[in-house]
C-alpha positions as CSV (number, residue, x, y, z in Angstrom):
1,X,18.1,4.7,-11.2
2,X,16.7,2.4,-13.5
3,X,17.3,-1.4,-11.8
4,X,14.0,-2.3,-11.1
5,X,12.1,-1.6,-14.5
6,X,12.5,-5.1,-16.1
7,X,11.8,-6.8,-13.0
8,X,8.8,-5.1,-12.5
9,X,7.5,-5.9,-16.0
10,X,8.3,-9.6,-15.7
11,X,6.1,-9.5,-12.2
12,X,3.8,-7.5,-14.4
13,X,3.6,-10.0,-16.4
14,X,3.4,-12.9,-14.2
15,X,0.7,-12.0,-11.9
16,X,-1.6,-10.7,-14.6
17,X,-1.7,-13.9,-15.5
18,X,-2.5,-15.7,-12.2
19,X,-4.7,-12.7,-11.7
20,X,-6.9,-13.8,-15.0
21,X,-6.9,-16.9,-13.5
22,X,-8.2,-16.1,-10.7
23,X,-5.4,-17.1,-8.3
24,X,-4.5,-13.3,-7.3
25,X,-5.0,-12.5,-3.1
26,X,-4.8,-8.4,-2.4
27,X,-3.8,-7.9,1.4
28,X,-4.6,-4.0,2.3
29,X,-2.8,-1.9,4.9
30,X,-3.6,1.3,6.2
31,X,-1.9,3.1,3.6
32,X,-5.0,2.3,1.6
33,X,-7.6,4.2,3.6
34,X,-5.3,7.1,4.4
35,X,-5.2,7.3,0.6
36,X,-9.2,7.6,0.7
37,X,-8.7,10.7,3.6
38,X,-8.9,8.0,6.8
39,X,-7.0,8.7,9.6
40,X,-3.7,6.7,10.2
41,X,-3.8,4.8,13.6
42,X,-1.8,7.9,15.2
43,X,-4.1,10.4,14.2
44,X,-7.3,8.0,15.2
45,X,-5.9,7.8,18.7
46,X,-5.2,11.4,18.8
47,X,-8.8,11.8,18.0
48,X,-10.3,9.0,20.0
49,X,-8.2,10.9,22.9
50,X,-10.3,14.1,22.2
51,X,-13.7,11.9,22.7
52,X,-12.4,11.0,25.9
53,X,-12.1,14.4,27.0
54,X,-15.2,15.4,25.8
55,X,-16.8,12.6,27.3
56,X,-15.5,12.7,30.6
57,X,-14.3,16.4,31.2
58,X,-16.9,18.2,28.7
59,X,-13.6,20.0,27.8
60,X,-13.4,18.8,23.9
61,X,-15.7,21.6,22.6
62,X,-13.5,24.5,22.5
63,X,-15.9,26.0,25.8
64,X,-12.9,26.5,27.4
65,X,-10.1,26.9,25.1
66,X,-7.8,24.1,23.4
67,X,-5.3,22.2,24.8
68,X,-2.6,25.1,23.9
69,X,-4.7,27.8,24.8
70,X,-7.2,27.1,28.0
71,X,-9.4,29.5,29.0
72,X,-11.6,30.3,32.4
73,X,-12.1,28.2,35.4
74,X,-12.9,25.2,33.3
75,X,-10.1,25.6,31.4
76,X,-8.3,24.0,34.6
77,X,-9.3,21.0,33.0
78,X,-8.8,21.9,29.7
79,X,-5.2,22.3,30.2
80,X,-4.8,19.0,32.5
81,X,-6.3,17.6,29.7
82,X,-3.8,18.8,27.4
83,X,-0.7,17.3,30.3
84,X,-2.7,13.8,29.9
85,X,-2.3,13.8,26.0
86,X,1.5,14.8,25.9
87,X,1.9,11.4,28.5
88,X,0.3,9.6,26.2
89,X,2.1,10.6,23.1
90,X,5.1,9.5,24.8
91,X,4.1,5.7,24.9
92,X,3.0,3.2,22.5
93,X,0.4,3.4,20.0
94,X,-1.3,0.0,21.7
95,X,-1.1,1.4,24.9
96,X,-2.8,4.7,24.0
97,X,-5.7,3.3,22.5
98,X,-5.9,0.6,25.5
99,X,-6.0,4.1,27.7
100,X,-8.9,5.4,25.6
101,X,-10.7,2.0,25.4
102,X,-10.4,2.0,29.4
103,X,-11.9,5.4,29.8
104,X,-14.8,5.2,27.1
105,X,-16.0,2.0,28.6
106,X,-18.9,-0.3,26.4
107,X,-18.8,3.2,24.5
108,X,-15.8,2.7,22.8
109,X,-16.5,0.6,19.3
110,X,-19.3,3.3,18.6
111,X,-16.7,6.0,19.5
112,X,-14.2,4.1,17.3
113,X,-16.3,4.2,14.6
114,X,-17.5,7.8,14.6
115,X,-14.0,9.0,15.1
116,X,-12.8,6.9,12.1
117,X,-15.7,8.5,9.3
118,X,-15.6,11.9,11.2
119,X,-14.1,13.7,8.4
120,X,-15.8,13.0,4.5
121,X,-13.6,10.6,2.7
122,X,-12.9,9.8,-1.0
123,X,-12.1,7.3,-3.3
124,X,-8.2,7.1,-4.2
125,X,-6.8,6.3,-7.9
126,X,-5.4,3.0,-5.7
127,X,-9.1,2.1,-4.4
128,X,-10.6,2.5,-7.8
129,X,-8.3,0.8,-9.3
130,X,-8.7,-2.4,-7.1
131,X,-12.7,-2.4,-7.7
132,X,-12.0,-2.9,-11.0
133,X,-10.1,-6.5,-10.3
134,X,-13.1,-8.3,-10.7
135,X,-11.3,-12.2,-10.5
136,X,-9.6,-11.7,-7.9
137,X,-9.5,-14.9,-5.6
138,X,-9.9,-13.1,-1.9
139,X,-8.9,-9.6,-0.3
140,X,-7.5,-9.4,3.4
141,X,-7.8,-6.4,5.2
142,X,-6.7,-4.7,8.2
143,X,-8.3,-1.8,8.0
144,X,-11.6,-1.3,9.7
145,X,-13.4,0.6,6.9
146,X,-16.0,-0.6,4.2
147,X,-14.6,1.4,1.8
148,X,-13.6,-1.1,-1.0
149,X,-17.3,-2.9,-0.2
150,X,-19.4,0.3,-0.7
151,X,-17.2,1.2,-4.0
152,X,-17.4,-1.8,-5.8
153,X,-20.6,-2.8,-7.7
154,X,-23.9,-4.2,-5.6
155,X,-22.9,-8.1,-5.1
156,X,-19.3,-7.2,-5.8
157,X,-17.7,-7.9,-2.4
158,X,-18.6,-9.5,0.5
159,X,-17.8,-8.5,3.8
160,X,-16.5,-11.4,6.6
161,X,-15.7,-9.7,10.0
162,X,-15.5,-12.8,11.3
163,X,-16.0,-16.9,11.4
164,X,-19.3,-17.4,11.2
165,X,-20.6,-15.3,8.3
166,X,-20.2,-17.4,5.6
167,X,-20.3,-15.8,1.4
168,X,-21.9,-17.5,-1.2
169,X,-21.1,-15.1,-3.7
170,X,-18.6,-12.2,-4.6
171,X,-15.1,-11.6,-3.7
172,X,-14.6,-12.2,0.1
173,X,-13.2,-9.5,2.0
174,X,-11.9,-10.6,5.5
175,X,-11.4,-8.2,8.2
176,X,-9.6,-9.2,10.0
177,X,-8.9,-7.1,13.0
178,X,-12.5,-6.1,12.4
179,X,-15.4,-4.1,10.9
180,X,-16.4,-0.2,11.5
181,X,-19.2,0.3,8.9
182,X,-19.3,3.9,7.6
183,X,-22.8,4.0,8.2
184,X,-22.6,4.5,11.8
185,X,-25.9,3.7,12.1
186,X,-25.1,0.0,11.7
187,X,-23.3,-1.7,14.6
188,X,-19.5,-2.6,14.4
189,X,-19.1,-6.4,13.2
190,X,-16.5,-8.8,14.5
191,X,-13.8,-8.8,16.8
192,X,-11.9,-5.5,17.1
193,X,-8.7,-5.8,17.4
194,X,-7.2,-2.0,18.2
195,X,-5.9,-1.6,21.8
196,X,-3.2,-3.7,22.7
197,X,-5.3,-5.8,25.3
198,X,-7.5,-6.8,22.1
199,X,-3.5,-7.4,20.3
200,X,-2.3,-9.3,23.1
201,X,-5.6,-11.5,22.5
202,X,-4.9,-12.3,18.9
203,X,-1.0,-13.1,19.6
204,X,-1.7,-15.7,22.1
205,X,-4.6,-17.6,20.4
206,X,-3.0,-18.8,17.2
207,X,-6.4,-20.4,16.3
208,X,-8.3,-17.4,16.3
209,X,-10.1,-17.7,12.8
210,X,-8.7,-14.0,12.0
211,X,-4.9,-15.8,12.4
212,X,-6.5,-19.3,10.3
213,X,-7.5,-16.7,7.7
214,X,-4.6,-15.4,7.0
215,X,-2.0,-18.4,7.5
216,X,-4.5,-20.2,4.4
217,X,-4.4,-17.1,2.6
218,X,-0.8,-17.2,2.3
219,X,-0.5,-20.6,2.1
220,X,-3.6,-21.5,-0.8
221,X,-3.1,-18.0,-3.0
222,X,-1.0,-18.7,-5.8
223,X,0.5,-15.1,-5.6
224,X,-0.2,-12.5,-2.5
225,X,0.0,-9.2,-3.2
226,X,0.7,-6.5,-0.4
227,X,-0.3,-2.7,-0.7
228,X,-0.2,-0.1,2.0
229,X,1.4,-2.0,4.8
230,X,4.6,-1.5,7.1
231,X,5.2,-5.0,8.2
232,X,5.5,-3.7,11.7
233,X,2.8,-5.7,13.0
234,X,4.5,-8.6,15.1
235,X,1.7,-11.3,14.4
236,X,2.0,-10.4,10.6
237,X,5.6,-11.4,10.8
238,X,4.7,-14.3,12.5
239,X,2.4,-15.4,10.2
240,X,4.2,-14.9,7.3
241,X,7.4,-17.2,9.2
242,X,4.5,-19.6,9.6
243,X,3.4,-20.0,6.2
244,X,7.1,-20.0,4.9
245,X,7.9,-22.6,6.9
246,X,4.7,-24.5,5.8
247,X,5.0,-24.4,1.8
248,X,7.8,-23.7,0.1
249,X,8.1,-21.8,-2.9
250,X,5.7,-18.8,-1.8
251,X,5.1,-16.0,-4.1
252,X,4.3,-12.7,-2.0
253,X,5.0,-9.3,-3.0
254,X,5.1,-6.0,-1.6
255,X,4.5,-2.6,-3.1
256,X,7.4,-0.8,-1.5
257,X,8.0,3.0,-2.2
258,X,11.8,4.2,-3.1
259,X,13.1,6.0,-0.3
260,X,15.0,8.1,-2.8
261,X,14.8,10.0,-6.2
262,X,15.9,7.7,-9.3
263,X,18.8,9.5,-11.0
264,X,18.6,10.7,-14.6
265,X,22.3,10.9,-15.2
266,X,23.6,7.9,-14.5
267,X,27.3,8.9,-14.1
268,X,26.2,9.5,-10.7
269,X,26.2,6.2,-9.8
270,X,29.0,5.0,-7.8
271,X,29.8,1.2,-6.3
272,X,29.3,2.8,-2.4
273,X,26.2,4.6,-3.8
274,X,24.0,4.7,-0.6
275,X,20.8,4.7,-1.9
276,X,21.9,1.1,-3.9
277,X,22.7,0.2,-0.3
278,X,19.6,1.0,1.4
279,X,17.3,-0.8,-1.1
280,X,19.2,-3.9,-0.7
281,X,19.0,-3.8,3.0
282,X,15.4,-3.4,2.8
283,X,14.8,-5.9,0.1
284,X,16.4,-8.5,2.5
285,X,14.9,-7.2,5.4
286,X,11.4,-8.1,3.5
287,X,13.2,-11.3,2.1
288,X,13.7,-12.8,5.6
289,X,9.9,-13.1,5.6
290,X,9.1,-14.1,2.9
291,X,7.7,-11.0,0.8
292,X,9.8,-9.5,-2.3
293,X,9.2,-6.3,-3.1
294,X,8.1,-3.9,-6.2
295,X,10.0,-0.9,-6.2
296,X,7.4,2.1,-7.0
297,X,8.2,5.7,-7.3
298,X,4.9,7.3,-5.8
299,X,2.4,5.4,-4.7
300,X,0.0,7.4,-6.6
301,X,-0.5,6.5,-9.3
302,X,1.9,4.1,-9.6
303,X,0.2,1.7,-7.6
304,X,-3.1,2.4,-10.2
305,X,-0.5,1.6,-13.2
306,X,0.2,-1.9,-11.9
307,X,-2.9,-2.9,-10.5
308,X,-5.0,-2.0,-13.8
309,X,-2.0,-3.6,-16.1
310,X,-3.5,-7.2,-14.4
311,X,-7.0,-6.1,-16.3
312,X,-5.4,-5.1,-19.4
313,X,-5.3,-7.6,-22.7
314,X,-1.9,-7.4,-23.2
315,X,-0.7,-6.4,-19.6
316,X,2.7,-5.4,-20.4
317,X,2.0,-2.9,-23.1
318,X,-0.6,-1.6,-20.7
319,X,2.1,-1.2,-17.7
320,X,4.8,0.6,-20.0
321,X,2.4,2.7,-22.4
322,X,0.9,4.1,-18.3
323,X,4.5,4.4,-17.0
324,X,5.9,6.2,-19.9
325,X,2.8,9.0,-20.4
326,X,3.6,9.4,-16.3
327,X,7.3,10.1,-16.6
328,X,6.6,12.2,-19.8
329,X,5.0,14.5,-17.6
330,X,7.2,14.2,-14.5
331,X,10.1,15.1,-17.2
332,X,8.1,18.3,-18.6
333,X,8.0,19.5,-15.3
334,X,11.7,19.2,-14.6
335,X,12.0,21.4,-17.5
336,X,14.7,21.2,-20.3
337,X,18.4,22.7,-21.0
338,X,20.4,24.7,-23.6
339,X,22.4,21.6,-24.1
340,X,21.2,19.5,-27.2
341,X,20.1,15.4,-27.2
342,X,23.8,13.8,-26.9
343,X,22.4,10.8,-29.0
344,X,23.7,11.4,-32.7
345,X,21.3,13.5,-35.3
346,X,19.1,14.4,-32.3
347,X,18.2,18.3,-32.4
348,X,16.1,18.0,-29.3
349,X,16.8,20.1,-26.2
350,X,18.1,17.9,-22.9
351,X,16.0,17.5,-19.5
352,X,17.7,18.6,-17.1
353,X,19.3,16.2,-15.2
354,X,20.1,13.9,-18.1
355,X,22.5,14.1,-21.3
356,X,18.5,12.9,-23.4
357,X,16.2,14.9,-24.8
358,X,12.2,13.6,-23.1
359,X,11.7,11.3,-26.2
360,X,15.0,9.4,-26.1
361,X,14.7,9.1,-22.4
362,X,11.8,7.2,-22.8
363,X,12.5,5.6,-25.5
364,X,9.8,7.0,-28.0
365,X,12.7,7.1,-30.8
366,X,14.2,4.7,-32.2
367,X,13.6,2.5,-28.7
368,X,16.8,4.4,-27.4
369,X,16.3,4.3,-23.1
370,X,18.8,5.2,-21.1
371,X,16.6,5.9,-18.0
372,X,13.6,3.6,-19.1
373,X,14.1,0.9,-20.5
374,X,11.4,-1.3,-21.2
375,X,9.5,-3.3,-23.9
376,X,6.3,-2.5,-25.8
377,X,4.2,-5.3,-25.8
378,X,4.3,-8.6,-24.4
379,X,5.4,-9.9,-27.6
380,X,9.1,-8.7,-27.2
381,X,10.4,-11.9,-25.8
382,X,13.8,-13.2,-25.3
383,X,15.4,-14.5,-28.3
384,X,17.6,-17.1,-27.0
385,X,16.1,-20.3,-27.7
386,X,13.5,-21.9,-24.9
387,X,13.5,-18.8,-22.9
388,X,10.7,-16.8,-22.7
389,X,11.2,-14.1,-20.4
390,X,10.7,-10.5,-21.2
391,X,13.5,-8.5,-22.8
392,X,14.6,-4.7,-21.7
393,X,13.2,-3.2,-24.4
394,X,16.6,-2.1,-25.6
395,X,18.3,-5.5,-26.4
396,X,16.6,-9.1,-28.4
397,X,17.4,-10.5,-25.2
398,X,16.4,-10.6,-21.3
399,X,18.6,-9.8,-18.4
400,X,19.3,-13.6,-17.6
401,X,21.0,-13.7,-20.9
């Protein structure tokens, strides 16, 4: 399914240049540091759990068995232990953690901390990638990790857990539910905003500096870009109905994963196809706030193509060059047919899947793309008189004409 390729160039296109101008705001979601090895809230709960036990119980250190396999006397506890986390895993995330928090006591940012870096991490394609925006205008983060700070150059990024710190250099980055440094020998910074007590905090004081943040973030950016976030988060929604309703004309977009394998015949395709239906209902569901999306196959390293296509000279070239070597090797994997290239004098064999040979599905000959297609360069611009949008790469002109 090949809808979204021109639309994703012209985006390309357009927020490399507010990028270079330095107009470009990255807000990061979790999926960013689970892409680094993090946990994801469920699994740091699950582990914050298994501090609790070890804290109060001395159960947690395998003494007396595991949850699913207690052992001994103590293992009494072990397996009541065990009861206490199946409860939990039945209720909400917020309440978990506000469990957790309850039972560690003033303990519980230092726990939080040392269960979030427990395991060794990594730096993701995604995470490099976004070091090397260097004019970017401000980063907003809800993760609690330092990760894009300690990657970057010295000087590179500032952290700002909260109001007071104030930046005289550097790109800001505002965490804004909080900071866990990953050297654990430095104290947590800022208000941490993890168990729903600490939630229902930040929901009923809309002039908390974490909610002013991000309401002139939204507002003052000239695009927002969103990567790794669900738009679950109530108060993000809330927000983002805010700053709607206070400018009009907002550009925010979303990096948004298809929930579905793109076709390569596309004789597939039919008017009640349901895969066409679900990415419309989600690209209004996003709509309704505000945020459009950009449709993405994997988010690795699809989310590396885009971001370092803003760097590039010529961003578009950069974008399409990147996508193509990507789905060249996705398509050598698939493998080829018997059957020969349908398209006339080709004697190339056909990927499977598809009536094309690799090259013509790409559009390396003769700038033929039935699954692809997209321009070269930034220079292949709409023909029509006064327009200068992007063409498709197989026509002189864009899709609006």
């Amino acid at each position: 399914m090949d809808f979204y390729w021109t639309k994703n160039i012209e985006l390309v296109d357009e927020i490399s240049k507010i990028y270079k101008s330095g107009g470009l705001t990255l807000v990061l979601g979790a999926g960013v540091s689970k892409g680094c090895g993090l946990p994801s809230w469920p699994e740091l709960v699950k582990d914050l759990h298994t501090e609790v036990c070890r804290k109060n119980y001395n159960t947690a250190d395998g003494l007396y068995g595991s949850f699913e396999n207690p052992k001994g006397w103590g293992g009494l506890q072990t397996a009541r232990n065990g009861l206490e986390a199946k409860t939990l895993n039945n209720l909400p995330l917020p309440i978990q953690s506000r469990f957790c928090k309850s039972k560690l006591g003033k303990n519980y940012t230092k726990t939080l901390q040392k269960t979030l870096y427990k395991n060794n991490f990594t730096i993701s394609k995604t995470v490099d990638s976004i070091i090397k925006l260097q004019s970017l205008k401000a980063i907003c983060t809800y993760n609690y990790d330092d990760i894009i700070e300690t990657s970057g150059k010295k000087g590179q990024f500032r952290s700002i857990p909260k109001s007071e710190i104030s930046y005289k250099s550097g790109i800001p980055v505002y965490h804004v539910h909080g900071m866990l440094p990953s050297d654990i020998s430095k104290r947590p910074k800022g208000d941490i905003i993890f168990s729903e007590d600490e939630y229902h905090e930040l929901y009923l004081n809309f002039g908390h500096w974490s909610n002013i943040i991000q309401l002139s973030l939204f507002i003052e950016s000239e695009i927002v870009l969103f990567i790794g976030l669900s738009f679950d988060d109530p108060n993000l929604r809330r927000l983002l109905d805010g700053a709607k309703s206070a400018k009009k004309g907002l550009k925010l977009y979303n990096i948004c994963k298809l929930p579905f394998e793109r076709y390569l015949n596309h004789s597939t395709k039919t008017p009640l196809d349901p895969n066409e239906v679900e990415v419309s209902v989600y690209d209004q569901v996003y709509k309704n706030i505000g945020v459009e999306n950009i449709w993405v196959d994997e988010y690795d390293p699809d989310i590396s193509i885009l971001l370092e296509a803003f760097v590039a000279k010529d961003s578009i070239e950069s974008y399409t060059d990147s996508t193509r070597k990507n789905l060249k090797e996705k398509l050598k994997a698939i493998g080829i047919t018997t059957e020969i290239c349908h398209l006339h004098g080709c004697n190339d064999r056909c990927v499977k899947g598809s009536q094309f040979c690799i090259l013509h599905t790409l559009g390396d000959k003769d700038r033929y793309m039935p699954f692809a297609p997209m321009p070269k360069t930034s220079k292949d611009i709409c023909s029509v008189k006064g327009c200068d949008k992007i063409t498709s790469g197989v026509s002189n002109t864009c899709r609006y004409h």
